[in-house]
Each structure stands twice: as structure tokens, then as C-alpha cells.
N, CA, C, O and CB atoms as a CASP TS submission, in Angstrom:
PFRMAT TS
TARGET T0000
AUTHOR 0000-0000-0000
METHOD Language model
MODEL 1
PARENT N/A
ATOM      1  N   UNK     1       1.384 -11.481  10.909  1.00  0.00           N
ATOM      2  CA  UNK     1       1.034 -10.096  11.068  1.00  0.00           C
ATOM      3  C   UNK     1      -0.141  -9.803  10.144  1.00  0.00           C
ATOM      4  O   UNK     1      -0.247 -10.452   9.103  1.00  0.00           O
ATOM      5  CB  UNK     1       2.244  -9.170  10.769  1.00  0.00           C
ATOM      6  N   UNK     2      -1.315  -8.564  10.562  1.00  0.00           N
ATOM      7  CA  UNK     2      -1.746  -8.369   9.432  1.00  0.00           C
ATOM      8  C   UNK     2      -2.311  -7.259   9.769  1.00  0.00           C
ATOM      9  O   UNK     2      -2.403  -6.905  10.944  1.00  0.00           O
ATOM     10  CB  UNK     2      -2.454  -9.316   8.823  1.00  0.00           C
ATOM     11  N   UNK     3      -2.893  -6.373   8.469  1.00  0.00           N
ATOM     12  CA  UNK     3      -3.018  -5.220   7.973  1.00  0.00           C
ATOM     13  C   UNK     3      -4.091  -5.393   7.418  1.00  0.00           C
ATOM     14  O   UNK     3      -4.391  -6.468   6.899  1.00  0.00           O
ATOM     15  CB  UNK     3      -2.085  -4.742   7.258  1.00  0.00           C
ATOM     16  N   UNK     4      -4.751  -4.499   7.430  1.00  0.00           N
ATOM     17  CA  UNK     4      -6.361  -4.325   6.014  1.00  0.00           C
ATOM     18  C   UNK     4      -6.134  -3.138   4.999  1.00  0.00           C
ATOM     19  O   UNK     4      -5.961  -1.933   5.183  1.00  0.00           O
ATOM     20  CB  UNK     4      -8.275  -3.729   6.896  1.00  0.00           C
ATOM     21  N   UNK     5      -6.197  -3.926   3.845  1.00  0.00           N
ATOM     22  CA  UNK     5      -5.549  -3.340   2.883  1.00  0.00           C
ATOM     23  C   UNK     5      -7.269  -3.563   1.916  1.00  0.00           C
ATOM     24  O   UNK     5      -7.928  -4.576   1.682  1.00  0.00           O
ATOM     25  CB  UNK     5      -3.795  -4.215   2.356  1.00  0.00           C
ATOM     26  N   UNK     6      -7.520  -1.915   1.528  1.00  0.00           N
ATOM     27  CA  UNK     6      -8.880  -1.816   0.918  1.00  0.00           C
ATOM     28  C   UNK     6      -9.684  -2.337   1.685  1.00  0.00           C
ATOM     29  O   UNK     6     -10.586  -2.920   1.083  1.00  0.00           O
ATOM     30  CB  UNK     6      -9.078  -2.372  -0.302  1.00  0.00           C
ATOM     31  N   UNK     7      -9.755  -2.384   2.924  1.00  0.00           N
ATOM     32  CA  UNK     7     -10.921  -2.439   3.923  1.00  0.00           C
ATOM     33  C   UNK     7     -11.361  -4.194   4.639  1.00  0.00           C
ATOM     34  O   UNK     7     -12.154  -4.586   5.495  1.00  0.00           O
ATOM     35  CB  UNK     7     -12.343  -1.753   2.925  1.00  0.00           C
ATOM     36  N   UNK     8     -10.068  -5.046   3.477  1.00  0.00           N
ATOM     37  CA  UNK     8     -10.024  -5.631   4.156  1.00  0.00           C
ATOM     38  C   UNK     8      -8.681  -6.931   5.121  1.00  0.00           C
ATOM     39  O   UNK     8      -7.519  -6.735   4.765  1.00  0.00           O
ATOM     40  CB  UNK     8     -10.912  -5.767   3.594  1.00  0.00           C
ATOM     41  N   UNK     9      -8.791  -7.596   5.737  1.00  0.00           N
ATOM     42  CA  UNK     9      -7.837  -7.946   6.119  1.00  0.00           C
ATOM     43  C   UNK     9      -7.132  -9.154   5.421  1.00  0.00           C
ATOM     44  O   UNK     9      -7.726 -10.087   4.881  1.00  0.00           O
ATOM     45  CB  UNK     9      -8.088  -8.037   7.241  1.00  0.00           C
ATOM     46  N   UNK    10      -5.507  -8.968   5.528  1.00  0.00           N
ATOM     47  CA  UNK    10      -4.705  -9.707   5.046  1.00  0.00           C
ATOM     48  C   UNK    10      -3.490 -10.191   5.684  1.00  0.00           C
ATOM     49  O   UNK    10      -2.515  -9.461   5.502  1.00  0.00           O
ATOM     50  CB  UNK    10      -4.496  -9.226   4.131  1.00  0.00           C
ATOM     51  N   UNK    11      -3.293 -11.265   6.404  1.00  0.00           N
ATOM     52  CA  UNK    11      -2.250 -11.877   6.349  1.00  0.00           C
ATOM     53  C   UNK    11      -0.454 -11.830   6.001  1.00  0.00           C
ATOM     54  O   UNK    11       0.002 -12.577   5.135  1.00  0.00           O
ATOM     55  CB  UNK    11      -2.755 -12.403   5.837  1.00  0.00           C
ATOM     56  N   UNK    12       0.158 -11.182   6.531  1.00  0.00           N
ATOM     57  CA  UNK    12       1.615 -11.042   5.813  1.00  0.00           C
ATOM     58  C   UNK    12       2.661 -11.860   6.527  1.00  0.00           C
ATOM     59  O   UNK    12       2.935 -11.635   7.706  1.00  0.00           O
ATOM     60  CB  UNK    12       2.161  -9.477   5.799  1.00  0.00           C
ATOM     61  N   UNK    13       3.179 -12.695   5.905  1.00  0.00           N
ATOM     62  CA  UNK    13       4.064 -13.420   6.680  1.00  0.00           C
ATOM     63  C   UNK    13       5.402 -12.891   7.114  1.00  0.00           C
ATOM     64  O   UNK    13       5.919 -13.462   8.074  1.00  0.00           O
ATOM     65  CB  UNK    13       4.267 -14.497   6.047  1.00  0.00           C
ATOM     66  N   UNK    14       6.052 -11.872   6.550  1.00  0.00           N
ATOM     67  CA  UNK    14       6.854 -10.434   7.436  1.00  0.00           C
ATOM     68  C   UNK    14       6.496  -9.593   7.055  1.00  0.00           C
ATOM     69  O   UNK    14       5.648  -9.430   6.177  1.00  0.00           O
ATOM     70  CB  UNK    14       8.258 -10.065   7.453  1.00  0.00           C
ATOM     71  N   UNK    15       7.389  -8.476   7.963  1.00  0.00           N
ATOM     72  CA  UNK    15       7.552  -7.076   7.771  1.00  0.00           C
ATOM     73  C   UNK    15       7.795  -6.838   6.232  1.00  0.00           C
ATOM     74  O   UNK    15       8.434  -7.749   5.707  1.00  0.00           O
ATOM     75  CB  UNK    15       8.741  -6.529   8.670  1.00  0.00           C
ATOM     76  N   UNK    16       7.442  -5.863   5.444  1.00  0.00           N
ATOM     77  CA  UNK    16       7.443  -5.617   4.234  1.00  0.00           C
ATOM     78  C   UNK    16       7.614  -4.138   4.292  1.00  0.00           C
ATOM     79  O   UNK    16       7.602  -3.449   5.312  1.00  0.00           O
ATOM     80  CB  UNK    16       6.299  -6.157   3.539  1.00  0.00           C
ATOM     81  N   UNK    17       7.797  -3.689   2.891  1.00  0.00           N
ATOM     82  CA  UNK    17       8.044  -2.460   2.484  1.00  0.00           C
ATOM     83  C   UNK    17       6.764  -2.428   2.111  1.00  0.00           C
ATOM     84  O   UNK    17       6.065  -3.431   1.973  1.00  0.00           O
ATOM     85  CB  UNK    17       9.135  -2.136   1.534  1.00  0.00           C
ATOM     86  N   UNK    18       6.266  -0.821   1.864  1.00  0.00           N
ATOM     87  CA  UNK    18       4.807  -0.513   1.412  1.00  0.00           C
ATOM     88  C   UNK    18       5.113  -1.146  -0.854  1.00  0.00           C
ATOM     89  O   UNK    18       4.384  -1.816  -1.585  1.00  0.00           O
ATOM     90  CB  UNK    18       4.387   2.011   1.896  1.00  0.00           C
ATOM     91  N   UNK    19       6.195  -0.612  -1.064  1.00  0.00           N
ATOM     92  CA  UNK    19       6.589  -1.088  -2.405  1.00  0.00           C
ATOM     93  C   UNK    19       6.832  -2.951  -2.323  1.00  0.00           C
ATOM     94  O   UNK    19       6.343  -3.764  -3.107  1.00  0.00           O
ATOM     95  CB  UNK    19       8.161  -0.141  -2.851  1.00  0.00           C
ATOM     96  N   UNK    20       7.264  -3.096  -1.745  1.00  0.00           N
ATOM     97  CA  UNK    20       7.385  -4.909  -2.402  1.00  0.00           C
ATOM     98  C   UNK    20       5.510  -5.289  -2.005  1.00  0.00           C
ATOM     99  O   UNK    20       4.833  -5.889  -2.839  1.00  0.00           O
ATOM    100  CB  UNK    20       9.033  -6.422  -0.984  1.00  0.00           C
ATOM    101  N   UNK    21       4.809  -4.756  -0.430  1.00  0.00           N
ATOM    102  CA  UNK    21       3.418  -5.037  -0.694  1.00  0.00           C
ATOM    103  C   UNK    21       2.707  -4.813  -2.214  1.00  0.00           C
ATOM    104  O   UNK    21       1.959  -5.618  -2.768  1.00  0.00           O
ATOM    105  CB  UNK    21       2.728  -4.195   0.276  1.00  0.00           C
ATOM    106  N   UNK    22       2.963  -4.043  -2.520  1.00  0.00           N
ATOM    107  CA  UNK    22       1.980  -3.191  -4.032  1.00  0.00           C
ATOM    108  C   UNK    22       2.783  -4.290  -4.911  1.00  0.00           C
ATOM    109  O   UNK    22       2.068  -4.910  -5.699  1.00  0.00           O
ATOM    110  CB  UNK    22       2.392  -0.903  -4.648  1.00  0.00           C
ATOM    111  N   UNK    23       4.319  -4.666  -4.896  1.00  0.00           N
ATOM    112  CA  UNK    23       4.874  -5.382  -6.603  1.00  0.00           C
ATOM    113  C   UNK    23       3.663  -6.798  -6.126  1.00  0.00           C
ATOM    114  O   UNK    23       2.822  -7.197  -6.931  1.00  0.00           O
ATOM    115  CB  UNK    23       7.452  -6.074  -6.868  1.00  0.00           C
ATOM    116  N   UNK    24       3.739  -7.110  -5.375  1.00  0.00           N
ATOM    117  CA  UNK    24       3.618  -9.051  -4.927  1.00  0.00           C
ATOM    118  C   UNK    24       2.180  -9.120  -5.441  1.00  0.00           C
ATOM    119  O   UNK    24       1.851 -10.270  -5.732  1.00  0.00           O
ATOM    120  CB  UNK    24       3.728  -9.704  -2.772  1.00  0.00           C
ATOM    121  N   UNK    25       1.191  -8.149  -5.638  1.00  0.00           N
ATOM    122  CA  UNK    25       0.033  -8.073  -5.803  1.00  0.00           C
ATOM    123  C   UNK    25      -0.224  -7.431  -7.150  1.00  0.00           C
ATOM    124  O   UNK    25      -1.348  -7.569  -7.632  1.00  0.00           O
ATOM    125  CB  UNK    25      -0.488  -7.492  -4.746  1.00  0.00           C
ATOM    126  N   UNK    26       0.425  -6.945  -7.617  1.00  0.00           N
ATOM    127  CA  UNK    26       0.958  -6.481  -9.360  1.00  0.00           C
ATOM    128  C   UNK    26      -0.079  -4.878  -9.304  1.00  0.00           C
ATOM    129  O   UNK    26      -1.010  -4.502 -10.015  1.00  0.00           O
ATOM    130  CB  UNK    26       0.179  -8.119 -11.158  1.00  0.00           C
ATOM    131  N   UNK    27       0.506  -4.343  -8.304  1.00  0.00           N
ATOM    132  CA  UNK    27      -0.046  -3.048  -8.665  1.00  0.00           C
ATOM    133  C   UNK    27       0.727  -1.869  -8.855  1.00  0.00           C
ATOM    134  O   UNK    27       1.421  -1.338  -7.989  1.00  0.00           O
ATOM    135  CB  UNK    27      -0.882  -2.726  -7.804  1.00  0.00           C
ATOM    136  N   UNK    28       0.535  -1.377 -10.356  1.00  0.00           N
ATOM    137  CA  UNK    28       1.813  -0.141 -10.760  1.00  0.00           C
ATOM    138  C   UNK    28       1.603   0.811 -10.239  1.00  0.00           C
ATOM    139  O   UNK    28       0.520   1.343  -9.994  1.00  0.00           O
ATOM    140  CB  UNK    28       2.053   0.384 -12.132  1.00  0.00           C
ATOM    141  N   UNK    29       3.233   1.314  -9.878  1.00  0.00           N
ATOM    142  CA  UNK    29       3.690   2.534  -9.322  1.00  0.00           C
ATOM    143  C   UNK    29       2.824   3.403  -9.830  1.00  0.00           C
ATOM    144  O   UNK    29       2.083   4.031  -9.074  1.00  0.00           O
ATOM    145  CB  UNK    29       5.061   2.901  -9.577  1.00  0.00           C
ATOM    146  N   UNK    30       2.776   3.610 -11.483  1.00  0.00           N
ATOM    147  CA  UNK    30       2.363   4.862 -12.084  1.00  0.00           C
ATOM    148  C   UNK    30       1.030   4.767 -11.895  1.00  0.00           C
ATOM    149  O   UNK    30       0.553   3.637 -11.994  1.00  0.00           O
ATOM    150  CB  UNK    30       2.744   5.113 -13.523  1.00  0.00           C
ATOM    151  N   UNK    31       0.376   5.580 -11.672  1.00  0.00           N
ATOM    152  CA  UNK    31      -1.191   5.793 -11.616  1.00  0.00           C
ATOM    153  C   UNK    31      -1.776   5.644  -9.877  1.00  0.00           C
ATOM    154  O   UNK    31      -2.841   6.114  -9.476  1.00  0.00           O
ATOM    155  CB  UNK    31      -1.985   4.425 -12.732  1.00  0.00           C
ATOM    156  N   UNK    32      -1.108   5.131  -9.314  1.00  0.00           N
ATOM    157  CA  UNK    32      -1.276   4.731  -8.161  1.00  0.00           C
ATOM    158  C   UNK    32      -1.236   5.598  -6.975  1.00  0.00           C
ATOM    159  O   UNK    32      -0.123   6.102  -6.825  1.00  0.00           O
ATOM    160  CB  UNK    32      -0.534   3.891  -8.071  1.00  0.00           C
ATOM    161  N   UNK    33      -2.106   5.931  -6.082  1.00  0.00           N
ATOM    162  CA  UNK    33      -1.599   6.752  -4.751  1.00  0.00           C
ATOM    163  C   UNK    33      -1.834   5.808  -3.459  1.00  0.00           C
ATOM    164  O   UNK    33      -2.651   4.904  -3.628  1.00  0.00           O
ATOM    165  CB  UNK    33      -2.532   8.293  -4.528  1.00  0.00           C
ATOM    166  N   UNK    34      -1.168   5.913  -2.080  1.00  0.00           N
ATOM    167  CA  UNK    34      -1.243   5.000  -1.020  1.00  0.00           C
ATOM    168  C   UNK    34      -1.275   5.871   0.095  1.00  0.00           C
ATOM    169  O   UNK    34      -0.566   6.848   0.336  1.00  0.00           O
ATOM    170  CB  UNK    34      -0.137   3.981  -0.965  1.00  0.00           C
ATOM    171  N   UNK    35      -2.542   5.189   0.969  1.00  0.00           N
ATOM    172  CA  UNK    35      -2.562   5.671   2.183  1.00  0.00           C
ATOM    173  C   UNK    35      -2.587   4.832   3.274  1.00  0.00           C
ATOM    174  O   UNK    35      -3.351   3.876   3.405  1.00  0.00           O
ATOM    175  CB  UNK    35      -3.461   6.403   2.266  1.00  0.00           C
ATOM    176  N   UNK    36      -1.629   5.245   4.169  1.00  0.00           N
ATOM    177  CA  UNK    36      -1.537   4.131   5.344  1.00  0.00           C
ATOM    178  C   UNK    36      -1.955   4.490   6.422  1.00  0.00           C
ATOM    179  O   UNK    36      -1.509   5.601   6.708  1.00  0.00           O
ATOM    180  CB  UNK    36      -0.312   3.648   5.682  1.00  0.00           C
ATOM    181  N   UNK    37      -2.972   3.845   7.585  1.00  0.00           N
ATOM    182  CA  UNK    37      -3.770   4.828   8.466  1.00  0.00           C
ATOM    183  C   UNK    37      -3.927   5.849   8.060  1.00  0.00           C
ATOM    184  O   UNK    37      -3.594   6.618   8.961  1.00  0.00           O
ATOM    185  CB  UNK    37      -3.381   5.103   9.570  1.00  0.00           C
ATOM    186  N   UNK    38      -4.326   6.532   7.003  1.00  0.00           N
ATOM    187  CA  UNK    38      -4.858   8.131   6.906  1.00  0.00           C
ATOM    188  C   UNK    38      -4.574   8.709   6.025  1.00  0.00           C
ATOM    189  O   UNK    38      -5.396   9.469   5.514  1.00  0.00           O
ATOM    190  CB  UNK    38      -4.525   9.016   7.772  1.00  0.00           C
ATOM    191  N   UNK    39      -3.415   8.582   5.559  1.00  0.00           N
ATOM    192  CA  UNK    39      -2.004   9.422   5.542  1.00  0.00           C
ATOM    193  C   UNK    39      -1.484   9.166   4.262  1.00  0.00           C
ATOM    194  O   UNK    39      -1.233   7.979   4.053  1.00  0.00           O
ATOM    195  CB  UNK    39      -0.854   8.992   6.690  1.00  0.00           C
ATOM    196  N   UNK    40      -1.228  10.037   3.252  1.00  0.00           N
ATOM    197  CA  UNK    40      -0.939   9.714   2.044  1.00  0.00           C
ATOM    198  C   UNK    40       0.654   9.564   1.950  1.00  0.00           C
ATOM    199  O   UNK    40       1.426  10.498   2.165  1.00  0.00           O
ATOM    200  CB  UNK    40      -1.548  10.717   1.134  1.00  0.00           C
ATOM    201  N   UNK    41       1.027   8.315   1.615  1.00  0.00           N
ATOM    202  CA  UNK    41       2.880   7.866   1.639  1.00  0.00           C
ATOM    203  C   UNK    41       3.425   8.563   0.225  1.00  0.00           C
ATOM    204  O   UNK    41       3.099   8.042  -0.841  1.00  0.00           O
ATOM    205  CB  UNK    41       3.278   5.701   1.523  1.00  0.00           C
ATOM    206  N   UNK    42       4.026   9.416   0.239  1.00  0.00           N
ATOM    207  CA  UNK    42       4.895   9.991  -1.470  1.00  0.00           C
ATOM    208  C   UNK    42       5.230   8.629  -1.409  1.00  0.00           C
ATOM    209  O   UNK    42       5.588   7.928  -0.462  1.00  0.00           O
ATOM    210  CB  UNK    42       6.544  11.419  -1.671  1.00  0.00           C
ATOM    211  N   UNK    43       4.959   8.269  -3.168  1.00  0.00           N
ATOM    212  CA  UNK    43       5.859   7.193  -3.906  1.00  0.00           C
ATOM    213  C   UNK    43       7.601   7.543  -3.340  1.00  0.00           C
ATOM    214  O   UNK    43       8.341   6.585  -3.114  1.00  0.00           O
ATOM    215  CB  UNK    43       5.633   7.439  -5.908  1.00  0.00           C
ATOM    216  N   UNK    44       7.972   8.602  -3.206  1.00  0.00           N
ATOM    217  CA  UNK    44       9.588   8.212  -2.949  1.00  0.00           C
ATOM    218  C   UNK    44       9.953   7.757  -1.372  1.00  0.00           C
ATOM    219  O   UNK    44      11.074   7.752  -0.864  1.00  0.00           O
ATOM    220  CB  UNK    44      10.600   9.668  -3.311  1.00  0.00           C
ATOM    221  N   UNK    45       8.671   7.374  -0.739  1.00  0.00           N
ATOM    222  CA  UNK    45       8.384   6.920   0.720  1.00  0.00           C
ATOM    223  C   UNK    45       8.420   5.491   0.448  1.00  0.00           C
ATOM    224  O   UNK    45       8.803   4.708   1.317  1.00  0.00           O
ATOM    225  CB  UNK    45       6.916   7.450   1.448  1.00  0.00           C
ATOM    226  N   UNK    46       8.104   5.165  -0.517  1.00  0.00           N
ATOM    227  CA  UNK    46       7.574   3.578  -0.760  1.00  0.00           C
ATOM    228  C   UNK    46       8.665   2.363  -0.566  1.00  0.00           C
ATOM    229  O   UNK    46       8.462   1.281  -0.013  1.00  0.00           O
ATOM    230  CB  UNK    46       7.034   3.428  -2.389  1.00  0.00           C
ATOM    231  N   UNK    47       9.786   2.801  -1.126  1.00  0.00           N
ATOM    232  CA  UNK    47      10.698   1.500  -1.048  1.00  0.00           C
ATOM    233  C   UNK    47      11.080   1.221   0.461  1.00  0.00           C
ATOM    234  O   UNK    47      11.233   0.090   0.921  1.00  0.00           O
ATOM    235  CB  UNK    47      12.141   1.695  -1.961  1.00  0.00           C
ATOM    236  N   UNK    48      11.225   2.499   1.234  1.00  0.00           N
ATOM    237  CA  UNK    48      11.939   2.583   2.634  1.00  0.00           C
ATOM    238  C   UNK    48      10.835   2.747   3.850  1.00  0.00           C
ATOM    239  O   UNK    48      11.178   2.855   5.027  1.00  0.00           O
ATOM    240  CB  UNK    48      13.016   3.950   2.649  1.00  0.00           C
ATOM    241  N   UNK    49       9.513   2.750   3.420  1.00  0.00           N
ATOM    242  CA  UNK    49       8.385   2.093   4.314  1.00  0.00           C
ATOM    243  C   UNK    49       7.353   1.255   4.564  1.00  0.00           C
ATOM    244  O   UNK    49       6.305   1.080   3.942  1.00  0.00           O
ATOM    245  CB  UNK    49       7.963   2.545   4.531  1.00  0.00           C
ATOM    246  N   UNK    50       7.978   0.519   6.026  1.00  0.00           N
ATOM    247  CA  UNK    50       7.534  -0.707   6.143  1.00  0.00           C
ATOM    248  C   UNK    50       6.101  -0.622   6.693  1.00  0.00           C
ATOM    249  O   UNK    50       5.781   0.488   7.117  1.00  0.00           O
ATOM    250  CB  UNK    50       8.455  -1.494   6.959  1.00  0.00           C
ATOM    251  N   UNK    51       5.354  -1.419   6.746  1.00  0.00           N
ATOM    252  CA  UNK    51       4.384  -2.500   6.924  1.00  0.00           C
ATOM    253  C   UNK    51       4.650  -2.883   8.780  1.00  0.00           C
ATOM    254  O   UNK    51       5.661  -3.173   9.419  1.00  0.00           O
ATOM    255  CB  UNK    51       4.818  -3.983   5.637  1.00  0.00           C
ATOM    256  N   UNK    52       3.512  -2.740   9.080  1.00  0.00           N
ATOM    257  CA  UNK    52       3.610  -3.155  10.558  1.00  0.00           C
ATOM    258  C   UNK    52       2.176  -3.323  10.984  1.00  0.00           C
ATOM    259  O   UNK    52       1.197  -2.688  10.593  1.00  0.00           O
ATOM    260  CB  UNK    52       4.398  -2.042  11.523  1.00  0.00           C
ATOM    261  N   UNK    53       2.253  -4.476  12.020  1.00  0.00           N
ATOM    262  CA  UNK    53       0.708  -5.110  12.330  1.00  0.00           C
ATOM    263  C   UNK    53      -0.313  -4.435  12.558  1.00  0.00           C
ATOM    264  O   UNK    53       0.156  -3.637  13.369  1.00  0.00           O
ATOM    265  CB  UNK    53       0.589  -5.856  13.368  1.00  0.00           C
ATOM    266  N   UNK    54      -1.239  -4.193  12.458  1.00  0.00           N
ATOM    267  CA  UNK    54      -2.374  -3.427  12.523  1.00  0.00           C
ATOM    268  C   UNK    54      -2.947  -2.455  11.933  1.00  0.00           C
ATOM    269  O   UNK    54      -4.095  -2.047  12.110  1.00  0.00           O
ATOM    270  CB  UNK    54      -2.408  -3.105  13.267  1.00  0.00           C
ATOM    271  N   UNK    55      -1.457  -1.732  10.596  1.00  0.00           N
ATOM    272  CA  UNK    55      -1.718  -0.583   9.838  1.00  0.00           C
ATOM    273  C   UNK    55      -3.029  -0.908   8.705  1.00  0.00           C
ATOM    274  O   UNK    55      -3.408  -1.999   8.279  1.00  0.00           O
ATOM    275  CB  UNK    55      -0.256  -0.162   9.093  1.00  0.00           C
ATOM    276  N   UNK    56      -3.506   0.366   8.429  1.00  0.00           N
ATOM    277  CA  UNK    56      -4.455   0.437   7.490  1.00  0.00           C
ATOM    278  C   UNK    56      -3.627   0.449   6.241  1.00  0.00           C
ATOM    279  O   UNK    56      -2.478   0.892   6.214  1.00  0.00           O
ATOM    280  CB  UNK    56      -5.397   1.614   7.674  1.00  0.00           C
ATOM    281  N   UNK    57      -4.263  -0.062   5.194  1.00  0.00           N
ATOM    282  CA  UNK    57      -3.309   0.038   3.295  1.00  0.00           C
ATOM    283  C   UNK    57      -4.215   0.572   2.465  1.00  0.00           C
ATOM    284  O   UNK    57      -4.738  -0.361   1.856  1.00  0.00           O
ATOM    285  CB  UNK    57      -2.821  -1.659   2.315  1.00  0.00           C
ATOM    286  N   UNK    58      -4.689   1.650   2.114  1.00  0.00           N
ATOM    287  CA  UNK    58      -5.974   1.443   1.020  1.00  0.00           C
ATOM    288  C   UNK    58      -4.974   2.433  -0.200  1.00  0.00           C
ATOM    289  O   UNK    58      -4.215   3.363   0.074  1.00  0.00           O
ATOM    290  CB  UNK    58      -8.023   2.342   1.679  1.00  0.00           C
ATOM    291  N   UNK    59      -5.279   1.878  -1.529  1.00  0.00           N
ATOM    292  CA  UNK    59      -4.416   2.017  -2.308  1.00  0.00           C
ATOM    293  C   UNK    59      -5.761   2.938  -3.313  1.00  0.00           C
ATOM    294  O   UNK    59      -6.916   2.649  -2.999  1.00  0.00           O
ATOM    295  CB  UNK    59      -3.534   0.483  -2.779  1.00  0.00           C
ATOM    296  N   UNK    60      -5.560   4.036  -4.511  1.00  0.00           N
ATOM    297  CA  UNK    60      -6.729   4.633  -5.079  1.00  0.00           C
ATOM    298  C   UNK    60      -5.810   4.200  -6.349  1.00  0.00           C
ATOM    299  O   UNK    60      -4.660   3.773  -6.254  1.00  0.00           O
ATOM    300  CB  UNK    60      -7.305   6.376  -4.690  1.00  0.00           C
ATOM    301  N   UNK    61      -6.725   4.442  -7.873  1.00  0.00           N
ATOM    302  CA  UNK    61      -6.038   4.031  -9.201  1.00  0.00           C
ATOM    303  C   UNK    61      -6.838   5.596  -9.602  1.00  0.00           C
ATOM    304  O   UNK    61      -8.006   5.983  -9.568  1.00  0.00           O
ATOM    305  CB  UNK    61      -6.523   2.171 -10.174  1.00  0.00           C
ATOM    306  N   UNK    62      -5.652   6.157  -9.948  1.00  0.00           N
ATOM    307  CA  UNK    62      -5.787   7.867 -10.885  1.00  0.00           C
ATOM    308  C   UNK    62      -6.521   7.214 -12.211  1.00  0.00           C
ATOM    309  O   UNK    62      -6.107   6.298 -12.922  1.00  0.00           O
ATOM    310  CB  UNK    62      -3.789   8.894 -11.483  1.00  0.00           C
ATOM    311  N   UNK    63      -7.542   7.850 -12.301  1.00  0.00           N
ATOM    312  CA  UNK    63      -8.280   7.802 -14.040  1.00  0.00           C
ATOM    313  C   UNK    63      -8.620   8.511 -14.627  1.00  0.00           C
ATOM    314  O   UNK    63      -9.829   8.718 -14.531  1.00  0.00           O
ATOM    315  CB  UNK    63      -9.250   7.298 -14.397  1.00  0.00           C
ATOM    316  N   UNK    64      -7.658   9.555 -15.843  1.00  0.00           N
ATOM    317  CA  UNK    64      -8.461  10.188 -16.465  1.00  0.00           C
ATOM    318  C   UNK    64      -9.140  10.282 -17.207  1.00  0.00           C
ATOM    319  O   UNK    64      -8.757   9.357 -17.923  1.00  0.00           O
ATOM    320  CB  UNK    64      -8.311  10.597 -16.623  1.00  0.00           C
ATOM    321  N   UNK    65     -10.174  10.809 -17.839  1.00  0.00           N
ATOM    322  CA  UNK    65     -10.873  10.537 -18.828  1.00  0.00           C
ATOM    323  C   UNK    65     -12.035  12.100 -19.500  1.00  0.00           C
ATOM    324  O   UNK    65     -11.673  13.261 -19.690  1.00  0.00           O
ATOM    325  CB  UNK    65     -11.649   9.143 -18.205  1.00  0.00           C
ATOM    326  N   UNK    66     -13.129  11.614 -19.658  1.00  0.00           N
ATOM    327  CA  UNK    66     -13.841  12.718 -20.080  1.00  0.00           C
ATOM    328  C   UNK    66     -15.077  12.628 -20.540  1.00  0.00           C
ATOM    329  O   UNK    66     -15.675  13.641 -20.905  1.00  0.00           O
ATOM    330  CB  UNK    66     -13.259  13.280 -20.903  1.00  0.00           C
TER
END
């Protein structure tokens, strides 16, 4: 199956949760927002949504600063 995740494509050998995608690749919950085709997933969406062939993944990293 695969998905393009940050624009580009990747390979998944199953169905996955949007959360085990983000642990396997070491990217933290905190700071983190996810959009799948479009669509921004609430973190409390994450453990209980899956991954399916053709979806878009692009993930943003919150930075504050000054």
C-alpha cells in the first residue's frame, strides 16, 4: 500500500494507525499537528485512525520562538 507522506511517497506494508505511522518514524505527539487528504486529524483521532492506500500524510512541527 502506499501513501505520500510530506509530498512524498511511501511504501507501507499494512494498514496502520495514523499514531503507530508517526511512533515508527520517531515523530512526537507533542508539538506535532496531522493532516490527512486536507483535513486536520485531533491527536485524540490518532490511535483509532487508520492509514489507507492512496491517502495524503503531511505532518507540520509547532515552533515557538521570537
Amino acid at each position: 500500500m502506499q501513501i505520500k507522506f510530506n509530498g512524498k511517497l511511501q511504501e507501507l506494508a499494512h494498514e496502520q494507525s495514523l499514531q503507530q505511522f508517526l511512533a515508527e518514524r520517531g515523530i512526537p505527539a507533542d508539538g506535532t499537528a496531522c493532516a490527512v487528504n486536507e483535513e486536520i486529524v485531533s491527536k485524540a483521532q490518532w490511535a483509532t485512525f487508520m492509514l489507507t492506500d492512496g491517502m495524503q500524510v503531511d505532518v507540520f512541527s509547532l515552533v515557538a520562538g521570537g
